[in-house]
Every structure is written in C-alpha cells, then in structure tokens.
N, C-alpha and C positions, 0 to 999 in steps of 0.2 A: 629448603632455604633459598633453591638458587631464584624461585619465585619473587621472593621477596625481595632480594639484593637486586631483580630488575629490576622490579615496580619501584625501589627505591630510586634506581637510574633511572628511570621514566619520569615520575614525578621531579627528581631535579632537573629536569631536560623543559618540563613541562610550564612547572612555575615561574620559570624568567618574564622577564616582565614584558619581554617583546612577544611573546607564546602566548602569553596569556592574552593579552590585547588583541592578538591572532584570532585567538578559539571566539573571544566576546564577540568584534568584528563577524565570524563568521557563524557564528549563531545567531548572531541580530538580522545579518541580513538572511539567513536560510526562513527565520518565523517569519520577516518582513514577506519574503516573495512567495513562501509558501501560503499567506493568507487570502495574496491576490491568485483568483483562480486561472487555473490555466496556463500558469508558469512554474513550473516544479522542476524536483533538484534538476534534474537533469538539463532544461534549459539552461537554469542559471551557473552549474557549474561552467556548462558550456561558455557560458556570455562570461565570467569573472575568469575564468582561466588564464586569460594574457596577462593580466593582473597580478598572475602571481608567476612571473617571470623571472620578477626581477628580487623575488626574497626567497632567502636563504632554503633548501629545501622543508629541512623540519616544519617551519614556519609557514608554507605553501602548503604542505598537505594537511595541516593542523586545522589553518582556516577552511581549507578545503571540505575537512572532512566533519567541520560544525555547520556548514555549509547544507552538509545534506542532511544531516538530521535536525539540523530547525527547521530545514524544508519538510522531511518527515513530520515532523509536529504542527508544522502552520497548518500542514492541508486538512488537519483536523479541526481545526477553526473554521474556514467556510465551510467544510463538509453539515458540521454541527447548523451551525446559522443560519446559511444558506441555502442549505440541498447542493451543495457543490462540491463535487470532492475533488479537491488539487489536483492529486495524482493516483494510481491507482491501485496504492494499497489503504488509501481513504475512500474509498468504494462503499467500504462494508458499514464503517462510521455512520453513513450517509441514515442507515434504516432506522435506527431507535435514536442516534444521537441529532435528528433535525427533527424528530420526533418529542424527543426533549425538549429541544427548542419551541416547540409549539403547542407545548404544555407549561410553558413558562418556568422550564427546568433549564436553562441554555449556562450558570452557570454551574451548577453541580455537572452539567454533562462535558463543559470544557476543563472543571478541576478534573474528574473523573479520567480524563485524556491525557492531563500534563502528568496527575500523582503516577498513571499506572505506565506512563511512557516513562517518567524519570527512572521508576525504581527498576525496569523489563532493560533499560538501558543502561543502570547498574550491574545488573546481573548479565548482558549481553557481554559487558565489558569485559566480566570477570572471566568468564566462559572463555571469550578470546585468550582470555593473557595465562588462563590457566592449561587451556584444553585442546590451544591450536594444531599442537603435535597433532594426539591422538583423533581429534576430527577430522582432521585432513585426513587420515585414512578411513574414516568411514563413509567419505564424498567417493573415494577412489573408486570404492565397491559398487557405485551407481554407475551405470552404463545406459547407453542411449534408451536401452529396451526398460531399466528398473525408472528410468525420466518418464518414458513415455507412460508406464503405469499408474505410477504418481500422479500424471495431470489427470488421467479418466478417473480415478481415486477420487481428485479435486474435481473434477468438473460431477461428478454423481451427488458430492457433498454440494454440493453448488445446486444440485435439483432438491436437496434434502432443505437447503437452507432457504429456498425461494417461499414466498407468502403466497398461496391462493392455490389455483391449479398445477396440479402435477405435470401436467400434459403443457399449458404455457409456458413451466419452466424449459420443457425440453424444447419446446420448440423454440425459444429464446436463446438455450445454451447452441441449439442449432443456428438457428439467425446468427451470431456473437460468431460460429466458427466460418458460415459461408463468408461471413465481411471482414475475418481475417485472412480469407484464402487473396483477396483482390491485391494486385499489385504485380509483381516480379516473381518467375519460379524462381525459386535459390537455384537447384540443377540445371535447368534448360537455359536461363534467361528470357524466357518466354513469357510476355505481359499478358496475365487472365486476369478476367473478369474487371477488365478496364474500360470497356464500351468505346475506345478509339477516343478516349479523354485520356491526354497527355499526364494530367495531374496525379491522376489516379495509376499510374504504373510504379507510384511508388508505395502503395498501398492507403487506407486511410488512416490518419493519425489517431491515436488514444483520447487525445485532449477535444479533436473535434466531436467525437463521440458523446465523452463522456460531459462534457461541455451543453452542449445540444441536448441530451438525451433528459439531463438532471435539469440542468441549470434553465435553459430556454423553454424547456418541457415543460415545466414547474411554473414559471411564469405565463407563458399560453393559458395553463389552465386556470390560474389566477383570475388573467387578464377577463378569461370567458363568462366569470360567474356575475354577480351582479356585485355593486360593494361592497353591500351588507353582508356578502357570503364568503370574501375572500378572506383566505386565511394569514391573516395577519396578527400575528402572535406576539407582539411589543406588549400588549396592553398589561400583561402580569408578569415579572421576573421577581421570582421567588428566591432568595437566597442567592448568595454566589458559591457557598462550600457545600459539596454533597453531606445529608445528614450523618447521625450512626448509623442507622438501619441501612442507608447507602452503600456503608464503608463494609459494613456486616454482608453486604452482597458481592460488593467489589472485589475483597481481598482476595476470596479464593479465584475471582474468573482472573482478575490479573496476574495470579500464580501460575493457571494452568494456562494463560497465553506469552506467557515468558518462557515457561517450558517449551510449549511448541513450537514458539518465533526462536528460539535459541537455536532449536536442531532444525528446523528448515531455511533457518537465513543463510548456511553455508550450503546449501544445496546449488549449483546453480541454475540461473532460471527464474527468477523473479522471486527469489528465497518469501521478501516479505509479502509481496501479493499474497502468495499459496498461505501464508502462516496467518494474515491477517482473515483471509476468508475460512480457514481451517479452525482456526479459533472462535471463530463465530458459529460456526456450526459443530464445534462441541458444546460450546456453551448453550446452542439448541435442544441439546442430549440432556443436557441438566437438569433436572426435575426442577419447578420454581417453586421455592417460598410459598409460605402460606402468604395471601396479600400481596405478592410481587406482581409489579406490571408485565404483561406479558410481552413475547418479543415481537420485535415489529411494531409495538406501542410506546415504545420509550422506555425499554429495559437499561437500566443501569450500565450491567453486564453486558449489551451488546455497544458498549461506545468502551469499557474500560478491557476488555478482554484483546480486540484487535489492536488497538490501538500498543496495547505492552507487547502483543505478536509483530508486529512490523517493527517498533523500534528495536525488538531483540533482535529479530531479523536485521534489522540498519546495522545492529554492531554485530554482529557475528558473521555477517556475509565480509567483512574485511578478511575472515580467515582463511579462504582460499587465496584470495589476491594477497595477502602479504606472506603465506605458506606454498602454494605454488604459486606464484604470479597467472591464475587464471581470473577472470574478472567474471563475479557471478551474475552480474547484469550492466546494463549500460552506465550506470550512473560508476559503478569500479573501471567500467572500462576508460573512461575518461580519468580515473584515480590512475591509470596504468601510463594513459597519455603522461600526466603532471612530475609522476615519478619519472619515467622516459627523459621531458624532456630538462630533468635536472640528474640526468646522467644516471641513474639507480636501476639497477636491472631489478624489476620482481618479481620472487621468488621464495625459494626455502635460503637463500643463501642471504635476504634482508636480516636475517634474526644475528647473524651472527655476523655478515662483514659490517654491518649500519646498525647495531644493538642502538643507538643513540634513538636515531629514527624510529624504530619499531615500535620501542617503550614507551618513546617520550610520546608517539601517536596516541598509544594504548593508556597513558594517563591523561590525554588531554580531551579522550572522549569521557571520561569520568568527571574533569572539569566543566566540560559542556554539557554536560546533561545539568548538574546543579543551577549551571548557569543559564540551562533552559527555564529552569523552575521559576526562577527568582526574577528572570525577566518576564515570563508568561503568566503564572499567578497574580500578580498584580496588574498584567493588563484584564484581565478577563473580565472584567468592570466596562473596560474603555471600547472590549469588543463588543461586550452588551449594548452599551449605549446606541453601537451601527442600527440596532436592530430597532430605535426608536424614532429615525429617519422615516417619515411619513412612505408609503405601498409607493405613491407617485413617482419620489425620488429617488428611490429605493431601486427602482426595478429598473429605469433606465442604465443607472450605475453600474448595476451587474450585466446589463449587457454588454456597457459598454466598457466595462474591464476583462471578461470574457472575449467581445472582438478583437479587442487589446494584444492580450493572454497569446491567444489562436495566432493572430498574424505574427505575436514577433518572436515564435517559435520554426515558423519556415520562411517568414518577408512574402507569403503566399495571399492574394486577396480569394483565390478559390475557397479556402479554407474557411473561411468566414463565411461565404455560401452555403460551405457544406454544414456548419452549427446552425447556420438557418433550417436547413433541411431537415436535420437529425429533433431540431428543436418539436417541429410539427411533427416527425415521427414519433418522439417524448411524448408530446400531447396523445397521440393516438393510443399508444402505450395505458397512458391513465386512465381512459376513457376506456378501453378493453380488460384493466385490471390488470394487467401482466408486468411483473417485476422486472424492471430493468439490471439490474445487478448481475443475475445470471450470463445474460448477454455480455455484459461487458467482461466476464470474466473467461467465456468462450472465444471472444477478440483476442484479449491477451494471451489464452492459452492456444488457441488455435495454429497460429505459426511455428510457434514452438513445439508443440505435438507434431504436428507434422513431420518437422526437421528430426527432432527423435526415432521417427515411424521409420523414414527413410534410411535412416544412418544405422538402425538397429536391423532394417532387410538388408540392407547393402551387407552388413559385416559377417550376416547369417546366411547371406547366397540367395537372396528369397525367400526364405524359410523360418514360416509365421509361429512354427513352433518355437521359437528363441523366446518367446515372451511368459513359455508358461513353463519351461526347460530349467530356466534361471531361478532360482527360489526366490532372491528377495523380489523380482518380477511379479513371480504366481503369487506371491501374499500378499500383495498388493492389490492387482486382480481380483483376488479369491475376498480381499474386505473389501472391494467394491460392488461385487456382485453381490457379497453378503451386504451391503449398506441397502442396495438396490431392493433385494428379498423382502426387507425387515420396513422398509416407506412401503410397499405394495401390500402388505401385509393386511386384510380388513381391517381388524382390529384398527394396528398402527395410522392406519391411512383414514379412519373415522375421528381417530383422535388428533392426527395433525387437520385435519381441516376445521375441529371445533378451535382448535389453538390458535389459528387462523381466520377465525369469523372476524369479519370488518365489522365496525361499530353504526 
C-alpha cells in the first residue's frame, strides 16, 4: 500500500500546473536538440542548467529530467533519417533503422522508436518507484573487477553483433579502444598519445567521432558515386504506422529490451549504451520469422529493441542517483550538480527527508514519456517531409548543423577539423566494408575499462586472479568466452556470414 499512497503524493506533486508546463517545456526542448545531431542531453542539460536557478527545485529537476529523455528519443530521429546518431546510445539505431529509412520504411521505423520508447519508459518508471530499495543492493554487489567483466562481456557481443568479418570487427573494437586511450592518464596525469597537440590531451570527443564517422562518412560516399547512383531514399515513403506483421515482430523484441535496459541502466557506467547494444545483439540471437528482413537490412526488431533498452536505461539509471546519490553517468552527474545547487543532498536520505521531490519526479517521468508520444507521433510526418529536400540541400545542411553541433559542445574550432578527418576515415571504412559501430563502442568503453582494470589491481595488490575469484566476475568472463567459442564455432560462423551477405 505504502507504494501507492506515494505515487499518489507524486502524481499530486506532479499535475500542478506549473509541473506540468515544466515536464512539456522540457520534453519539447530535449526532442527539439536531440534531432539536431551532435547536441545531446548532455550538452544541453549543460547549456539550460543556469536556467533553472531561479525555479522551485521540484520544478528544475522535472524539466530537467524531460530534458534528457526527449534528448534520448530525438537521437533516434536523425539516427533513423540520417545515419546520425545523436548520442551514443543511438549508435545501435543507426544499422536497420537508416536502413529503414532507405527502403522507404522511415515511418514505421520512427513509430517503431516512439511506441517501444514510451511503453520501456513506462515500465523503467515503474521499476524505479517500485524496486529502487532492492536494486540498489544489487549495483552494490558490482565492484570494479564484476564492471570490468561486463564491458569485455559487452565489447565480445559487440564482435558478435558487427556485419561482415570477424576479424574487422576486432580489429575495429581494437582501433575504438587505442583512440580511447589518447588524452590524460587518470593516475599519472601524463598526456599519451597526444602527439604534442595541446587539443588532444583532453582526449577526443564522442560527438567528433561519431559525427565524422556516420554522418560525414556517409556523405563522402554519396558525394563519390555518380547521381544516378546515390542513395537518395525520399522517392517512396510508405506508410507512417508500422504494419501488423510489424507489431507481431515488435512486441516481443521491445519486451526483451525493456528487461534488459531495466537492469542495466542502474549499473553504473553508461547503463543505457551497454543495454542499448546488448539488446541488439540478443535480438541477433533470435531466430527470424519466416519472411523477416534480415538484420542489418532494416529489421524492425533492430530500431524497436534498443531503442525500449536505453529509454529503460534513461529511467532506471535515476535509481542509483536518487538511492545513493551516486551518478551513473555524466548526464546524472550534472542531475547531482542541479540538486546541489538548490540545497538537496543526494542520496538514500531523498526518499524520506524530500518524499515530495522523489515522487513527484518519479510521476513526472510517466507524464513525460505520454507526452513524448503525443508530441512525436504526429510529427513523424513533418520529419519525413526533411527527407524530401532535394541530396544538393540536404547534405550541406547536415554538415552544417554537424559543425554546428561539434563546435558548441567545446567553443573548439579544432574539433571541426577533427569530424573533417574522421569523416574521410568514415569513407575509408565503407570502402573496406568494416562496421563502424564496434569502434565506436570500444571508444566509449575503452576508458572505462581501463579505470575498472586499474581500481580492481589496485584493491587486489596486483593480483589478476580477483577477476575469476569473485563469482559474479567469473560468470561473466566464463559467458563471454562461451559467446566467443559458440561465433568461432564452423558451423556458427558459416551461418553468420550467409546472414550477413550484402545484397
């Protein structure tokens, strides 16, 4: 009962009329910045933050926190469209759902994004308001060594989930880790692999990457082919609702990516990244339909699977930060800022000195997500139409909302150089076959692995056997070597690369 006598103080806390206008406000602007690429939550919580000074705290973290998961849902719009994925748990998006787009599917594959985000952000919600106690003790039980096992866990699913060669994926998820080594040691302070470029000791950014890699990439190879060859996909959009037979595919991968983004978005560490590429490569495991598009071709299943994995992930990663006041990735950690700076220590001790705050948060993300729906469903028309802006005008635009993007993330004109450069590495990429995605998921996990590696010898005196000592460690371990066995496999390994023939 006592569940429900919150959620009933949440929901009155939630529906006043200044809250509400809060949550709309900051779901309008979270889809608005998430659509332009290269500006995701994280920027713009950053850049709105002074903004919410000067209102009430409730009301400040409400918008706040519609803020990032419309930012979460926009980057599935360029992702889809584009080939641009916002930010980088719209990575995964990027393979079947622009793929979609280029089979004249681009709405079914953006309803397919909103239905399975709203209902994963439903059920994220509930998770929180019902399960934060007992999850928070089972984040406790993860230590630097059971993190560090999870990422190679993640980065092996990341070889299993790449298209084409086996051997390019590794060598990709290699490339992805050496260019997250560049920048600053965390222990020494010792700048590697900077080349004596001042820019580069802060490491290279996500956005120039993934910016470059997709977005400029994509257009190089365009720009290469002749007109009649370029792929310019406006000519047919079919529909804007996914069919039955759609929904007959959807339902279940959206179930089993809400499960997963549920328990991995409290993980710290990039909860939704890990869930969103984790769910995509269950959904690989998935035997397909008789008639279903395969993946990598414009599977249904691969835009509506991650996409309910990271939004669950968006809401469930609140439950460290508002149950211990740890912040499980950057985007909470600026949630930690905003609370700080209206006086709120966070913690376990929110639920009970500030019950107002906690609930009324936890019913305004259930507001927000409907009100993601209801605003986004009906545009998905009006994002279509972008796509009917002739290849000429079309592709200046993206770059030059991309330059855009890049530079007013650091005020840095280097960075703009650098999406030039990644851009022609992109190109390089297509022309070689080899899937960018892996790479980029090696960047992001790369520093992070590391820092784990470190912190889990440190605490064990040097002593590499911590990692297979610890059970949930070794089972971890133990299913990734088994992931590893079972792709090498002849068999296995004939059959992913028929799965795998380009057309």
């Amino acid at each position: 009962m006592d569940l429900f006598n919150n959620l009933a103080l949440g929901f009155g806390v939630a529906f006043t009329v200044q809250n509400l206008i809060y949550a709309f406000v900051g779901c309008l602007l979270g889809t608005l910045i998430g659509v332009l690429p290269g500006i995701g939550p994280l920027a713009t919580i950053a850049m709105l933050l002074p903004a919410t000074y000067a209102l009430p705290p409730v009301a400040a973290l409400i918008m706040l926190a519609g803020i990032y998961y419309g930012a979460q849902y926009g980057g599935s719009t360029t992702a889809i469209l584009v080939n641009l994925p916002g930010e980088s748990s719209s990575v995964v998006t990027v393979i079947d759902g622009y793929q979609m787009a280029r089979n004249g599917r681009a709405g079914p594959a953006l309803a397919a994004a909103g239905l399975g985000s709203f209902f994963a952000g439903c059920v994220g919600t509930l998770i929180l308001a019902a399960f934060a106690a007992p999850l928070t003790e089972l984040a406790f039980k993860f230590g630097p060594a059971e993190y560090f096992s999870l990422m190679i866990l993640g980065l092996i699913g990341a070889v299993v989930l790449a298209s084409g060669s086996l051997l390019k994926a590794v060598a990709m998820i290699v490339l992805g880790l050496l260019m997250g080594m560049v920048g600053t040691d965390v222990n020494s302070g010792v700048a590697r692999f900077s080349f004596d470029i001042p820019e580069l000791t802060d490491g290279i950014g996500f956005i120039v990457i993934a910016m470059g890699v997709f977005g400029y990439g994509e257009i190089i190879s365009n720009l290469s082919k002749h007109e009649s060859e370029r792929e310019v996909f406006t000519a047919s959009v079919s529909g804007l609702m996914p069919t039955k037979e759609d929904f007959k595919n959807m339902i279940p991968a959206v179930l089993r990516g809400t499960a997963l983004g549920s328990i991995l978005g409290i993980l710290p560490g990039g909860g939704a990244v890990m869930a969103a590429f984790a769910a995509y490569t269950l959904e690989k495991k998935t035997k397909l339909r008789p008639g279903e598009v395969p993946f990598g071709k414009g599977n249904i299943r691969g835009v509506a699977a991650p996409e309910a994995a990271n939004n669950a992930g968006a809401q469930t990663s609140f439950i460290p930060l508002l149950t211990l006041g740890i912040p499980p990735n950057a985007v909470m950690a600026l949630m930690v800022g905003a609370m700080t700076i209206h006086n709120i220590q966070p913690g376990p001790q929110v639920m009970t000195s500030n019950p107002e705050l906690f609930w009324g948060l936890i019913a305004s993300m259930w507001i927000g997500n409907l009100m993601l729906v209801v605003l986004n469903l009906p545009l998905i028309g009006i994002w279509i139409k972008l796509l009917t802006v002739p290849y000429r005008w079309l592709f200046p635009s993206i770059v030059l909302f991309c330059a855009i993007g890049v530079y007013s993330t650091n005020n840095n004109t280097f960075d703009i150089w650098m999406v030039g450069i990644f851009g022609f590495i992109g190109y390089l990429f297509i022309k070689l076959g080899a899937e960018p995605a892996p790479l980029l998921l090696g960047f992001i996990l790369g520093p992070m692995m590391e820092e784990y590696l470190r912190r889990a010898l440190l605490l064990s005196r040097g002593d590499w056997s911590v990692f297979l000592t610890r059970p949930l460690s070794a089972g971890l371990l133990a299913a990734a070597v088994l992931l590893l066995a079972v792709v090498l496999m002849p068999s296995v390994k004939s059959k992913r690369e028929e799965a795998f023939v380009e057309d």
